[in-house]
Structure formats: C-alpha cells, structure tokens
C-alpha positions in Angstrom: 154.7 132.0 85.3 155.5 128.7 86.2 153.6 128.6 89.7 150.3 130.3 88.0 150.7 127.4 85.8 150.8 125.1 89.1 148.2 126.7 90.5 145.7 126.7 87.6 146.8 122.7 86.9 145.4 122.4 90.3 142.4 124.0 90.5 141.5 122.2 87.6 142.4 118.9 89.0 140.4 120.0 92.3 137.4 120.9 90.6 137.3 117.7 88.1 137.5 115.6 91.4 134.7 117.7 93.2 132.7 117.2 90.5 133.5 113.4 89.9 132.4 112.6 93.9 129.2 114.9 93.3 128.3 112.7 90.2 129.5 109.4 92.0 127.0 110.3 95.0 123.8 110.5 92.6 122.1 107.5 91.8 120.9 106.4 88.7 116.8 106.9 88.1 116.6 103.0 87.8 118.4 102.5 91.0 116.6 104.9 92.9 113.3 103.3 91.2 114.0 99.9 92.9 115.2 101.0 96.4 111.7 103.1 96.4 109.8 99.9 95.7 112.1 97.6 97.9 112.0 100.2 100.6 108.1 100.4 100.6 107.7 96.1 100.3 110.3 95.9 103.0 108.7 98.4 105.3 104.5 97.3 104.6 106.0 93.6 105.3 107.2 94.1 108.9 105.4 92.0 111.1 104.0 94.0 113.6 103.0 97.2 111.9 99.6 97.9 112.4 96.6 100.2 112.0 97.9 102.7 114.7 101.4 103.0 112.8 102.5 105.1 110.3 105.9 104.5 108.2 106.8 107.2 105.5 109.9 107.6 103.6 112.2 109.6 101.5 114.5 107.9 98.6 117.5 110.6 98.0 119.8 108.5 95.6 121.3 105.9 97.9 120.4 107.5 101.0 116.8 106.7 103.0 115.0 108.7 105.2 112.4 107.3 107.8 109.6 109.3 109.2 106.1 108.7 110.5 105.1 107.5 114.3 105.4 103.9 115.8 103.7 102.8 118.8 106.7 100.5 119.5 110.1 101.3 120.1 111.3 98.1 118.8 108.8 98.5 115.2 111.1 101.4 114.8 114.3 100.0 115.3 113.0 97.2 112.7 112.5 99.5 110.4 115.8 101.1 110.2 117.5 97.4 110.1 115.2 96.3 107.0 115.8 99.0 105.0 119.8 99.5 105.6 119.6 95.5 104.1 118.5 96.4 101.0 121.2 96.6 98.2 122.7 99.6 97.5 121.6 101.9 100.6 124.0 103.6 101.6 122.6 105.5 104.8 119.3 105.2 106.4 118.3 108.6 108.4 115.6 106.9 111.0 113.6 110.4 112.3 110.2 108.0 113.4 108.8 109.3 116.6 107.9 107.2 119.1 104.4 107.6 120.4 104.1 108.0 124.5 102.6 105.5 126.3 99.5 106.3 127.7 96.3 104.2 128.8 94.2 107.0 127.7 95.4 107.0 124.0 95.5 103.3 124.2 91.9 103.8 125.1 91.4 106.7 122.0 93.2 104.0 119.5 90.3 101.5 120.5 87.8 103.8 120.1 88.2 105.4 116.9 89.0 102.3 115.4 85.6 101.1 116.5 83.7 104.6 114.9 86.2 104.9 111.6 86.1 100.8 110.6 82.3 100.1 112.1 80.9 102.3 110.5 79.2 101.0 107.3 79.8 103.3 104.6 83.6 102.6 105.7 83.8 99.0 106.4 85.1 98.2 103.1 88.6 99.8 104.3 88.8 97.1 107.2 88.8 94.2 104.6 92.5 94.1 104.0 95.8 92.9 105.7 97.2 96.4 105.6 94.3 98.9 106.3 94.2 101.9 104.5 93.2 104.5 106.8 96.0 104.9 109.9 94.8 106.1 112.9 97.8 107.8 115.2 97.3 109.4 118.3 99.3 111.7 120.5 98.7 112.8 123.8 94.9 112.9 122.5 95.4 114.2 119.5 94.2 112.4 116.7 95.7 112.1 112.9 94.3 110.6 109.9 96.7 109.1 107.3 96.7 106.8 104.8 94.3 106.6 101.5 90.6 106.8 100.9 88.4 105.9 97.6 86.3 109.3 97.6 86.0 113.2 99.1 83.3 111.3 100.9 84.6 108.7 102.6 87.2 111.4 103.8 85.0 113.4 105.3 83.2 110.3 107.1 86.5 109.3 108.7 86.8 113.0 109.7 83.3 113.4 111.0 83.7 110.0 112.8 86.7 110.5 114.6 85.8 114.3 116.1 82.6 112.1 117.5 84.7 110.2 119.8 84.8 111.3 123.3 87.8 112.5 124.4 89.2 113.9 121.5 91.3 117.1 121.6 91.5 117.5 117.8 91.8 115.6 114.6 94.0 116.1 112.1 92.6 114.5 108.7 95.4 113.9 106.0 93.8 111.3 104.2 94.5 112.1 100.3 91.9 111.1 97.8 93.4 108.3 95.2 90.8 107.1 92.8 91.2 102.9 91.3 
C-alpha cells in the first residue's frame, strides 16, 4: 500500500511539472504581439534588402522562424542576428534559401523589374523605399510576392513578367490587400 502510494505521489508530481514547463514555454498573446511587430521592423530595416529579396516569418511563442529567399549569403545571416536581439526570443530557426548565382538570373532580375515597375498602370508600386511587389528568381524561374492594390494590378504583374524573354515560368503569389 505504501509503494502505490509512492508511486501515485509521483506521478502526480511528474505530471504537475510536465505541465508547469508546457505552460512556462507559451508566451503570452501580448508578448507574442510585440516580437511579431519587432520581428517585422527589424527585418524590413535591414540595410541591404531589396526588391529581389523576400523575408517571411513565423512567431511561435518565444521562438522565430525565418523563411523566404536572399540573394546574399550575408542578408541572411543578418537576418538571423537581428532578430535573435530582440527581447525575449528565445530561438531563431533561420530556413532562408540562398538564391544561386547566376548571370542569367542576374540578367532576369533586371528585366522584369524593368516590365513589372515601368509599366504605367504599375508605377505607383515603385514609389516607395520598400517596394511592394518582390521579384525572386531561381534558376529562371520567376515568383511574385509581396502585395498589390487590386485583382488587376495582379494580373498586370503576372502578364508582365511571362512577357519577358527567357522566362521558364512564373509563379504569381501576390495577395490582393485593399487601403
């Protein structure tokens, strides 16, 4: 009787502290709240991130996950370093890929940029520091990511970028968000 006694005592005990560390690991909804928004200034303010780049992330309680392609080895490794800064981030999980280097993509980048952002009905999305509309190619496949105004403008970006020569596909994941 007495051992069953032990035992149950500490099961209990075993449980109450599995259940205290799962509690302890989940963070508050305000604390998650600010690491999103510190996570997403820290990221858009890194210096060299640019219209061929695209950073995406995933807030899980204290723990960050990067994703997205980089066109420099070093904007990824920047990345990862801003982010494990911010207070209370516990672990950063950096999966950004790396985009080849290649002349002829280099070449793509150049081009579509010049049919997505000349074109007129488009233009507006060239205006700011950050552009909207990122542009990532891969071994010359093209995707479209970012955020456009309209269903229209969408479909420009689309229609403009499959008129590029030397395109092997495009990809369009632009999302519609309305101001």
């Amino acid at each position: 009787m007495r051992m069953r006694t032990l035992y149950l005592a500490s099961l209990i005990l075993g449980l109450s502290c599995a259940l205290f560390a799962r509690q302890a690991n989940q963070a508050p909804a305000a604390a998650t709240q600010r690491i999103t928004k510190e996570v997403r200034h820290e990221l858009l303010m890194l210096p060299y991130l640019g219209v061929f780049d695209n950073l995406a992330y995933r807030v899980d309680g204290y723990n960050v996950t990067l994703t997205g392609q980089v066109t420099r080895p070093t904007l990824k490794s920047d990345a990862e370093n801003v982010v494990k800064r911010i207070e209370g981030v516990e672990h950063v999980d950096n999966q950004i890929e790396v985009l080849p280097v290649s002349p002829n993509d280099d070449r793509l980048r150049r081009q579509l940029y010049r049919a997505i952002y000349g074109f007129p009905a488009l233009q507006k999305y060239a205006l700011g520091v950050q552009q909207p509309i990122r542009i990532i190619v891969k071994n010359g496949k093209v995707t479209l990511e970012g955020v456009v105004d309209n269903e229209g403008d969408k479909n420009i970006a689309n229609i403009r970028a499959n008129s590029v020569s030397g395109v092997f596909g495009v990809t369009n994941n632009l999302q519609v968000v309305k101001n």
